[in-house]
N, C-alpha and C positions, 0 to 999 in steps of 0.2 A: 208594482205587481200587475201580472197582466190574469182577465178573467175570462174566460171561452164560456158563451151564452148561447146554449142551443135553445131556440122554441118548436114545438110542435105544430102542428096543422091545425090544431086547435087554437093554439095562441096563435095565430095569425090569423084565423078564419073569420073576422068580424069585426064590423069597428070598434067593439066594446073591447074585443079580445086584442085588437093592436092597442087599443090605447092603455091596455093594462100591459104589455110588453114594452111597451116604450117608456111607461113611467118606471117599470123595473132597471130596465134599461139605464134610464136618467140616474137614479138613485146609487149605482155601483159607484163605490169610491175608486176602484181602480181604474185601469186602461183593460178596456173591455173590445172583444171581439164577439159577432152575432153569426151566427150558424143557423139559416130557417129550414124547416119543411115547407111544401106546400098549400098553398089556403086548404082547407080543408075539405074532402070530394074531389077537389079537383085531379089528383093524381089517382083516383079510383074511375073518375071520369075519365080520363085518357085510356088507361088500361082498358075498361070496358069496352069500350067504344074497337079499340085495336082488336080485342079478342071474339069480338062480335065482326067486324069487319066492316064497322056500322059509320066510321070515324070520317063525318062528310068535310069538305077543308072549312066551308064556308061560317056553317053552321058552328062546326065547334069552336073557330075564331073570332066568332058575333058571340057567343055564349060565353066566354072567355071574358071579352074584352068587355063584356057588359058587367058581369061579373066584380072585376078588378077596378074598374071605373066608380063604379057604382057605392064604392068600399071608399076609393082616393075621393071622391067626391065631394064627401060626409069629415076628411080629414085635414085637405089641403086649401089652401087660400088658391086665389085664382091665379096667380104669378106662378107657384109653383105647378099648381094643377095643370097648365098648359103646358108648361115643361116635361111633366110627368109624365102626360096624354102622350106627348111627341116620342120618349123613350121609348114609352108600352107598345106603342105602333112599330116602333122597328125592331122590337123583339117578336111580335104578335104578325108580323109580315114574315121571319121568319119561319115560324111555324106552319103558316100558310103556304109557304114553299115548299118547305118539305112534303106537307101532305099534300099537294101538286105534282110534285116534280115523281117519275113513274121508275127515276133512276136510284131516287132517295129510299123509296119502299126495296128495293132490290138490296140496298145495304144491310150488313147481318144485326150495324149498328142503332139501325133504324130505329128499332121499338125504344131503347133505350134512350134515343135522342129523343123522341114526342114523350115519353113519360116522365123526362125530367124538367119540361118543358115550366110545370108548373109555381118549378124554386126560384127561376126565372124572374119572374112574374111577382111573386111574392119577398124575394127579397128587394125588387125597388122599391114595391107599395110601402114596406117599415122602413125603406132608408131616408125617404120624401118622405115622409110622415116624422120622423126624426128632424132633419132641415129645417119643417113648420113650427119643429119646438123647438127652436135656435140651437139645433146642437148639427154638428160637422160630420156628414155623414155620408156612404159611398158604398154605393152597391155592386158587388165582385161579383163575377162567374167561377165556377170552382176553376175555370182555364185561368183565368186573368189572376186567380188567388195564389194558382199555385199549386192543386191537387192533384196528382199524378195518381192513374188506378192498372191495373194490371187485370189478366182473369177473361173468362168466359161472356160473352154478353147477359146483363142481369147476371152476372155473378160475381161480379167484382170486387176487389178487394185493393185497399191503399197501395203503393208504393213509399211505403215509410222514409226512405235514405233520401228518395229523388224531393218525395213532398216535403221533408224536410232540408233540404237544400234549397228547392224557390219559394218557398210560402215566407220564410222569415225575408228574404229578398221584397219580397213584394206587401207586404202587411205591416212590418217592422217602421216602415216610414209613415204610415200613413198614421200610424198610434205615436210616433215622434209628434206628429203634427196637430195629437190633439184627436182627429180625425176618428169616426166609431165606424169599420169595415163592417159593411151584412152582405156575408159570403153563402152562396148557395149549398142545402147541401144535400144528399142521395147520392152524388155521382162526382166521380172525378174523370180527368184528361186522359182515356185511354191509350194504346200505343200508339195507334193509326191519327193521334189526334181527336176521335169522335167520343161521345161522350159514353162513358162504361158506369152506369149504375152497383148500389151496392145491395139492390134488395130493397124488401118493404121493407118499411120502417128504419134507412140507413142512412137518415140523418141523423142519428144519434152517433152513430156511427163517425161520419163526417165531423159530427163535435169534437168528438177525441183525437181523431187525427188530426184536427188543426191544434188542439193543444198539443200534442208531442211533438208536431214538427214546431210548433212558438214556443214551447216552453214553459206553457203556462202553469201560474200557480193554481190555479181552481178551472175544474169542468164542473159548469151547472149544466143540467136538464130541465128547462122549464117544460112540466107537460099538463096534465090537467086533473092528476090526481095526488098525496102529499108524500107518495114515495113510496117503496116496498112497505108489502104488510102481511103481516102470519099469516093471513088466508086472503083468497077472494072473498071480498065483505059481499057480495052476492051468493057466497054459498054457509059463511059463517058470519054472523051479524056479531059477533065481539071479536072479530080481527080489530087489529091494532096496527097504526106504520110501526116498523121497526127502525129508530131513529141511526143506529152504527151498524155500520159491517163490513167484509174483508171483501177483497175483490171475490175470493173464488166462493165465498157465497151469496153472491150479488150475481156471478155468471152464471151460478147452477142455476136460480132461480128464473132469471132471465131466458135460457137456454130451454128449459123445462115448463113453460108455461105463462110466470109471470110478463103482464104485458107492458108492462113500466116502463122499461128499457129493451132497446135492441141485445141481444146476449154479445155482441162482438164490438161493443162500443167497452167493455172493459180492458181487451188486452192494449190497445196504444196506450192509455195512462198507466195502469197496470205496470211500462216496460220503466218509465220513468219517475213511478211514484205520485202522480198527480193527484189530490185526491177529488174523486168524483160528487159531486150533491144533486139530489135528486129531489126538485120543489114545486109546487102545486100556484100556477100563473095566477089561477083563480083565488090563493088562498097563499098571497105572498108572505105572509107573517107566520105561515107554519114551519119548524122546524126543515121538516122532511126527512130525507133521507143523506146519510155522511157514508161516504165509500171509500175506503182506504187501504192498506197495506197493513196496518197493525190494528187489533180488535182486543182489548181487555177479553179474556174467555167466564164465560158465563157458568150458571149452574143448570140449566134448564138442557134436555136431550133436544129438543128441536127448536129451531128458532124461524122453522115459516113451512109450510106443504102449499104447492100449486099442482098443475095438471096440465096435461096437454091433451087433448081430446081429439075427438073422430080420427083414431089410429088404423092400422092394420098388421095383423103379425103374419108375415110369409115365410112357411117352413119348408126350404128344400131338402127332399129327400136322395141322399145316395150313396151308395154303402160306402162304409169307413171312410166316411167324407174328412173325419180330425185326421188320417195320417194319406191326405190329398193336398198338400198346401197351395198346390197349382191350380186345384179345381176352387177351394175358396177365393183366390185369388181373384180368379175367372168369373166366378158369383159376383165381388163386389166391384168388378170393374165393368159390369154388365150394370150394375144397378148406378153406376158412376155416367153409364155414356147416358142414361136415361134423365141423367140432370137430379136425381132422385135423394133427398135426406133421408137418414139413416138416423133413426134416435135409439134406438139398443140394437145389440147384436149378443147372441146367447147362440154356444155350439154346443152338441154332444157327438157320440160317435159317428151316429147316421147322418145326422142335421144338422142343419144353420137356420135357425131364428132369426128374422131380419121385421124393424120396427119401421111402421114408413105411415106418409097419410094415406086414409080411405082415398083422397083424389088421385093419390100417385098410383093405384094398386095397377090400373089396366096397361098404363104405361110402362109399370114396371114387369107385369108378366110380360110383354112385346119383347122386352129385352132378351129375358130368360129365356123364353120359348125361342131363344137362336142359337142356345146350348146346345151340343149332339145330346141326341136323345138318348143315346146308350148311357151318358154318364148322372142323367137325372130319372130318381126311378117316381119321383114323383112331388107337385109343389103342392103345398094347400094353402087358404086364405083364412084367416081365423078376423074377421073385421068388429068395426065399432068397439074397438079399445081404449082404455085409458090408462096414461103413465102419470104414475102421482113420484113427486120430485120430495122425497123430504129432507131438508136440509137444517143441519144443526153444527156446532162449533167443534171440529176434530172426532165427527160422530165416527165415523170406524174405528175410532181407537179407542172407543168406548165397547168395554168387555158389554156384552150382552142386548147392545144397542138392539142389531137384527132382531131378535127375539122377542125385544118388549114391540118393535113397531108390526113386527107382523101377528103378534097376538093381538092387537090392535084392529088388523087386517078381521082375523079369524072373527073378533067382537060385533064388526061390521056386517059380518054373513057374506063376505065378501072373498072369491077367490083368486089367489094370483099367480096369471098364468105366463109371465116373464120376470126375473131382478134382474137388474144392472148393476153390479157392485163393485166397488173397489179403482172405478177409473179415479172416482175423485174422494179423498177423506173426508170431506165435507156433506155429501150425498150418498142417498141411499132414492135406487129409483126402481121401480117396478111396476108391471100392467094390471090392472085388473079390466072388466066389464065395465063398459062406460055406465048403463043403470045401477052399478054398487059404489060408483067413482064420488057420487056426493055422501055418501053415508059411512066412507073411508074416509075423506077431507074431514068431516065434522069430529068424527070419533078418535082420528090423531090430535089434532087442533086442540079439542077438549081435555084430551088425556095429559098432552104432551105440552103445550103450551096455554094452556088455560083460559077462560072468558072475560 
C-alpha cells in the first residue's frame, strides 16, 4: 500500500514541528510519500518582499540560509550537517542568481520561480533529518518528481495524463528501494520548463496530484488543526470536527471559506476514488477528518456553515442585459483578463450580480470601465460582504430546506442581499453584511446543528 503525506508550513516550521513530522512519518506502516509546504513565513516572506519591490538578493539569502540552518542545526549530527550545508548552498546560490541576474526578473516566470523557492528548502531540511534517524531518504524537486503544470503564471494547475506518466517513473523505484521521496509541493514543471505555481495554499493541492498520478491508497493532510468542523470554533465555541464526508461536501466547504484544505485538492483523488484524511501533526492521535466517495446520510439539515469574508458585490447595469448573451459574455471575460475570482454570479433582466474580494474591486472596475459606454448604463459597488456556505447532505432535495435556513437568516436580523443555489446539491450559499455575518453563523450552527 502506498501513502501520500502532505505536511503544512506549520509542520515543517520548527524543530519541534519536524520532529513531530518525522516521527509520524517513521510510524506509517505502508510505503509513504512526503509532499511539504514551506517553513512557515517564508513563502509570505518572498511574496512580500516581491510586492514591495523590497526583495534585496543578499539579505534575503543570509536571512534564508540562517533561517534553515539554524533549524538543521538543532537536528543533524555533524557528518550529515556538513552535507546538508553544502546542498542548501547550491540551492541558496540559486536563488541568489535569479534575484541578480536583471534577465531573470524580465521572465513572466519569475515571481513564481522565487516564491517556490521556499519548498526547496524545506523539503531537504525533513529528508536529512529523516537520514539522521536511519531511515532512507531523498529529497525531489517537483521537476526531478515528475510534476507537470499547465496555466497562467500563479495560476496553475496539474497536468494530470503527463504527471501521471513520469512521476510513477521516477518515484516507483525509489519506494521499491525502501527509499521515503520528500517531493516539493506548490508548483509544478511548467510548459517552458520554469516553475508554474498553483496558488496559495497549493501544496495541498500537489498532495493529490501526486497520489493520482501513483495511485495511492490514502491522501493524508498533516496541518495543524484536527479536520473540518461545523463551525469556526472562533466564532461558535461548540463546533465540533466532523469525523466523515463526501468529496463534494468537503469542496464546498473548502471552496467557501473553510481554511483546512485547499478547495482543489479534492478533484485528483475525487477522479480515482482515493480517500482523503485530514489530521492535526500536533494532535496525532485524533481521529480527524475521512474524505471519501460514499457517506452514510445522516438525519440532521446541515452538517457545517463557514464564510468567506471581505467580499464585494458589482452590479452591472444594462437594459435587457438576460436576452444579450454576448454582452454577458463580454462582462465575464473582462473580469477573466483581470485574473479576478468569481464566488457567485446572480442575473435578472437588467443586471449581473458579480461576487469578488474587496481587494480585487479597483482592478476589476479597470477592466469594465474598457466596455463601450453605450452598452453599460451603469456599475455599482455594494462592499464588505459576507458569503455564508451552508452545507448539509443532499440539502436541496430537501423539500423546504431554503425556507427553514433563511428564517434563520431573518432570526438573526440579518439581511440577504445575494443566493447562489442550485450549482451544487450539497450547498446553499448566500451574502449577507459582514457585521450580521457572525450572528448568522451562530444562529444556523445552533438551530441546525446543535452545541
Amino acid at each position: 500500500m502506498i501513502t501520500v503525506m502532505k505536511f503544512g508550513g506549520t509542520s515543517v516550521g520548527s524543530v519541534e514541528a519536524l520532529k513531530r513530522s518525522a516521527e509520524i512519518i517513521i510510524r506509517s506502516k505502508h510505503s509513504t510519500v512526503v509532499v511539504v509546504s514551506a517553513m512557515s513565513g517564508v513563502t509570505n516572506y518572498l511574496i512580500g518582499h516581491l510586492d514591495s519591490g523590497e526583495l534585496n538578493a543578499s539579505e534575503t539569502v543570509d536571512m534564508l540560509r540562517k533561517k534553515h540552518l539554524d533549524v538543521a542545526s538543532q537536528l543533524l549530527g555533524e557528518e550529515l550537517f556538513a552535507s546538508y550545508q553544502e546542498e542548501l548552498d547550491r540551492r541558496m546560490d540559486n536563488l541568489e542568481y535569479l534575484l541578480r541576474d536583471p534577465e531573470s526578473h524580465k521572465d513572466p516566470y519569475f515571481r513564481d520561480d522565487i516564491s517556490s523557492q521556499g519548498e526547496r528548502f524545506s523539503s531537504l531540511t525533513l529528508s536529512y533529518y529523516l537520514r539522521e534517524l536511519g531511515q532512507d531518504s531523498v529529497a525531489l524537486t517537483s521537476e526531478e518528481a515528475g510534476i507537470h503544470a499547465t496555466g497562467m503564471p500563479g495560476l496553475g494547475s496539474a497536468e494530470l495524463s503527463l504527471t501521471s506518466r513520469d512521476l510513477p517513473y521516477n518515484v516507483r523505484p525509489l519506494l521499491d528501494e525502501g527509499k521515503i521521496p520528500i517531493i516539493t509541493g506548490f508548483y509544478g514543471r511548467g510548459p517552458e520548463g520554469k516553475p508554474l505555481t498553483f496558488g496559495r495554499g497549493g501544496s495541498d493541492y500537489s498532495g493529490a496530484v501526486v497520489a493520482h498520478a501513483i495511485d495511492a491508497d490514502c491522501l493524508e493532510i498533516w496541518t495543524d488543526v484536527n479536520g473540518f468542523m461545523s463551525s469556526d470554533p472562533r466564532i461558535v465555541s461548540g463546533a465540533r470536527t466532523i469525523e466523515e464526508m463526501n468529496y463534494s461536501e468537503a469542496a464546498e466547504l473548502a471552496y467557501f471559506g473553510a481554511k483546512v484544505l485547499h478547495p482543489r485538492t479534492i478533484e485528483p483523488v475525487r477522479r480515482k476514488h482515493i480517500p482523503l484524511r485530514v489530521k492535526n501533526t500536533f494532535n496525532p492521535d485524533d481521529f480527524g477528518t475521512i474524505i471519501h466517495h460514499l457517506r452514510a446520510p445522516r438525519g440532521e439539515l446541515l452538517r457545517s456553515v463557514a464564510m468567506k469574508s471581505d467580499l464585494s458585490i458589482i452590479t452591472v447595469n444594462s437594459a435587457e442585459i438576460a436576452y444579450r448573451p454576448r454582452m454577458v459574455a463580454r462582462i465575464i471575460d473582462k473580469i477573466a483578463d483581470a485574473g479576478v475570482i468569481l464566488y457567485a454570479i446572480s442575473t435578472s433582466l437588467s443586471t449581473i450580480a458579480l461576487l469578488i474580494h474587496n481587494l480585487d474591486v479597483k482592478e476589476t472596475l479597470r477592466h469594465l470601465n474598457t466596455l463601450e459606454g453605450e452598452e453599460i448604463d451603469r456599475i455599482d459597488v455594494k462592499s464588505n460582504m459576507c458569503l455564508i456556505c451552508a452545507v448539509g447532505d443532499n440539502l436541496l432535495a430537501r423539500c423546504g430546506a431554503s425556507a427553514e435556513i433563511f428564517g434563520a437568516v431573518r432570526e438573526a436580523g440579518a439581511n440577504v442581499e445575494l443566493i447562489s443555489e442550485g450549482a451544487s446539491d450539497v450547498s446553499l450559499n448566500f451574502v449577507v453584511p459582514m457585521d450580521h455575518a457572525t450572528s448568522v453563523i451562530r444562529q444556523l450552527h445552533e438551530k441546525y446543528i446543535g452545541v
